[in-house]
C-alpha positions as CSV (number, residue, x, y, z in Angstrom):
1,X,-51.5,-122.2,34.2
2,X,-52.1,-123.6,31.0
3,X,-51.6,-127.1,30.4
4,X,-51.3,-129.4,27.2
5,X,-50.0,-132.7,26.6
6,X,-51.4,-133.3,22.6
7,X,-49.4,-130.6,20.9
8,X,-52.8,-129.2,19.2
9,X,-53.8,-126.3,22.0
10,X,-55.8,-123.4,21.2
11,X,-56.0,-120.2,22.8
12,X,-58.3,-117.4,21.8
13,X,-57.0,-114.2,23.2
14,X,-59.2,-112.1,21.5
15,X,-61.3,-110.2,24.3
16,X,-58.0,-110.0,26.3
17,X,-54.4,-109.9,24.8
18,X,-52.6,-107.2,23.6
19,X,-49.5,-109.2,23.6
20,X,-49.2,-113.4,23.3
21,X,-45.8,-115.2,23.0
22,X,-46.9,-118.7,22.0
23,X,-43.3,-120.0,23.1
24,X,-43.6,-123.0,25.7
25,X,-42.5,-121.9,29.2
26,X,-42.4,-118.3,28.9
27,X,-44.6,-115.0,30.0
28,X,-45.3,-112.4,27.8
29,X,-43.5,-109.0,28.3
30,X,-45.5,-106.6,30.1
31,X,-44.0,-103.7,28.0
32,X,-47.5,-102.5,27.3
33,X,-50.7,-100.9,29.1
34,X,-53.7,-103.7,29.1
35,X,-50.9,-106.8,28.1
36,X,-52.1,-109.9,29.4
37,X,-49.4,-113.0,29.5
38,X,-50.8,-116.5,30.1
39,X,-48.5,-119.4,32.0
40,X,-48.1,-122.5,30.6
41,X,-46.1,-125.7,31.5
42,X,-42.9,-126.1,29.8
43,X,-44.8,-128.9,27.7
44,X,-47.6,-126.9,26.9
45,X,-47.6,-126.1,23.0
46,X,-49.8,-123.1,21.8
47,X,-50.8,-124.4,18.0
48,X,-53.8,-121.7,17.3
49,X,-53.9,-118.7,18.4
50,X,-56.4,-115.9,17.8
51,X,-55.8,-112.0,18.5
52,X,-58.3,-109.1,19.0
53,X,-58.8,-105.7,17.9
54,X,-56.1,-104.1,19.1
55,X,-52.6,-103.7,17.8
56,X,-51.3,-107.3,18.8
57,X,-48.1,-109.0,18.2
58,X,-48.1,-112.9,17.8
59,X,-44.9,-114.6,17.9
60,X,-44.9,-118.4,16.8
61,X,-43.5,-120.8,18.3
62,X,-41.5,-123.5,16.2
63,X,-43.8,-126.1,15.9
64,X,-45.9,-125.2,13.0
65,X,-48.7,-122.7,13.9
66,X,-52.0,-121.3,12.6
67,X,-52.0,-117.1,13.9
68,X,-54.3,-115.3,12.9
69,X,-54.6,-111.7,14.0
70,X,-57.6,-109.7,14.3
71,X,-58.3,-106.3,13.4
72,X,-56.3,-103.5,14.1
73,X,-52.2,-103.0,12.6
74,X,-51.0,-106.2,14.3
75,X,-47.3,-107.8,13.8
76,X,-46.9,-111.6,13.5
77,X,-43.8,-112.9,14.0
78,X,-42.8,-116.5,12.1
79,X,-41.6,-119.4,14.2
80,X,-39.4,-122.8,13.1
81,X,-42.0,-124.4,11.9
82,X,-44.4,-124.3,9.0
83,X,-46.2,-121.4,10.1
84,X,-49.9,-120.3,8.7
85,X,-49.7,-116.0,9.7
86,X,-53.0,-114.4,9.1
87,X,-52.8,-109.9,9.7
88,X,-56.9,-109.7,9.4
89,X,-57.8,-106.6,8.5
90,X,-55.5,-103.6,8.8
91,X,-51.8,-102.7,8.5
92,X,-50.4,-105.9,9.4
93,X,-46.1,-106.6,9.5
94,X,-45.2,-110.1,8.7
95,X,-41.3,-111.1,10.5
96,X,-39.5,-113.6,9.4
97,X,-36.5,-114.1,11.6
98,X,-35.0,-117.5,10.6
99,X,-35.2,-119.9,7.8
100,X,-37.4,-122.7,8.7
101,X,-37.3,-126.2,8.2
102,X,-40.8,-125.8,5.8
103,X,-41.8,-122.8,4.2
104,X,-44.4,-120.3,6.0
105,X,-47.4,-119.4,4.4
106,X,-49.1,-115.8,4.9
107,X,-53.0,-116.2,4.0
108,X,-53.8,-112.9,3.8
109,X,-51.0,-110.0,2.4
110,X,-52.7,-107.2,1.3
111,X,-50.7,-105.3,-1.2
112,X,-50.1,-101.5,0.5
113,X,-51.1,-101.9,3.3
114,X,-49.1,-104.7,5.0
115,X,-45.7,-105.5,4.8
116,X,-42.8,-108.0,5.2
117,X,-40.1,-107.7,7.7
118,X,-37.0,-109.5,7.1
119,X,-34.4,-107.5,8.1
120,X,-33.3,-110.2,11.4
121,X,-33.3,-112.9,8.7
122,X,-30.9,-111.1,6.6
123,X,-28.9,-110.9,9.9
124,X,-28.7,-114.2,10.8
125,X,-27.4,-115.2,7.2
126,X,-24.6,-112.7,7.1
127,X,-25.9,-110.0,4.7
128,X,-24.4,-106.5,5.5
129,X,-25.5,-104.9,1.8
130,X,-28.4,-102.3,1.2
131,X,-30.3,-104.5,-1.2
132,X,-30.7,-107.3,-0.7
133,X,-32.0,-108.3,-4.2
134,X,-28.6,-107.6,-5.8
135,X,-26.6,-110.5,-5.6
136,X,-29.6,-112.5,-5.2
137,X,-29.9,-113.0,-1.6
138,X,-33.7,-112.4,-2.1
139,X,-36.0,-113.1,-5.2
140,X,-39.9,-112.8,-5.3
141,X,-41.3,-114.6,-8.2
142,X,-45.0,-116.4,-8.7
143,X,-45.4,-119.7,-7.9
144,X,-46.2,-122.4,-10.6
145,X,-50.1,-122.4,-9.7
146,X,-50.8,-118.5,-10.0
147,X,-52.0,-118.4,-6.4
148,X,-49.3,-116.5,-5.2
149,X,-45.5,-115.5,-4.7
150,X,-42.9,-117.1,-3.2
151,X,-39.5,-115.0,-1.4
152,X,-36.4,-117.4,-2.1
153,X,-33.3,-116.5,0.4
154,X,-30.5,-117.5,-1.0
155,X,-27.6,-117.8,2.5
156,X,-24.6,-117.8,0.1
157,X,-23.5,-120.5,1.7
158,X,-23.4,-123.5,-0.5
159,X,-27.4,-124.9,0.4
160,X,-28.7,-123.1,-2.6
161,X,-31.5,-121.0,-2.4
162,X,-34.8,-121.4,0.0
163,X,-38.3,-120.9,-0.1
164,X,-39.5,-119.0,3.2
């Protein structure tokens, strides 16, 4: 049973987990062979996490966390918070399923090889089209500094757009 009262817990799973569900008060499910799931106390906040070699899947919790994956085609999934989503090497799927309250930041998109999921965020906000980029639910433009691009949902709902 893990257990964490500071909100700043690490957990390297990289000689162990195929799966990890940073979520407070959950277990991971077993849906695959060698899966490990770790308890935790409802409390307990997972803020790092580190994956292996294999094919892992991450999914943040939505506190703001730092996930980075290891090698292998692993899929990160974006939390509430201000997340920090790192594939490592391989073919890596970054899914973002809500709008946060602060923008998530992936560290290392490699162009080709990985890709961006955001088919359950299009859900959520009520988009039934086929692209998305007509009628400007979703723009990709660089940012003012040249370090990289930023996706800008807009929800059609009066907020005006939002940086993911």
């Amino acid at each position: 049973m893990l257990h964490d009262t500071s909100g700043t817990a690490t957990i390297n799973t990289a000689a162990v987990a195929e799966w990890l569900l940073s979520r407070p008060a959950r277990r991971c499910d077993r849906h695959h062979r060698g899966a490990r799931a770790a308890d935790r106390e409802r409390h307990t906040v997972i803020k790092f996490a580190w994956a292996g070699d294999g094919n892992d899947t991450i999914i943040a919790n939505d506190f703001g966390d730092t996930n980075p994956g290891g090698r292998g085609n692993d899929t990160i999934v974006a939390g509430g918070g201000a997340d920090t989503l790192y594939g490592g090497p391989g073919s890596d799927v970054f899914v973002i399923k809500t709008l946060g309250l602060a923008p998530d930041t992936i560290g290392d998109f490699a162009v080709g090889s990985d890709a961006i999921d955001l088919h359950q965020l299009l859900t959520a906000i009520g988009y039934t089209g086929s692209n998305a980029g007509d009628g400007c639910w979703l723009l990709l433009a660089q940012d003012g500094s040249g370090q990289g691009d930023h996706i800008t949902v807009d929800t059609h709902n009066g907020q005006g757009p939002q940086v993911l």
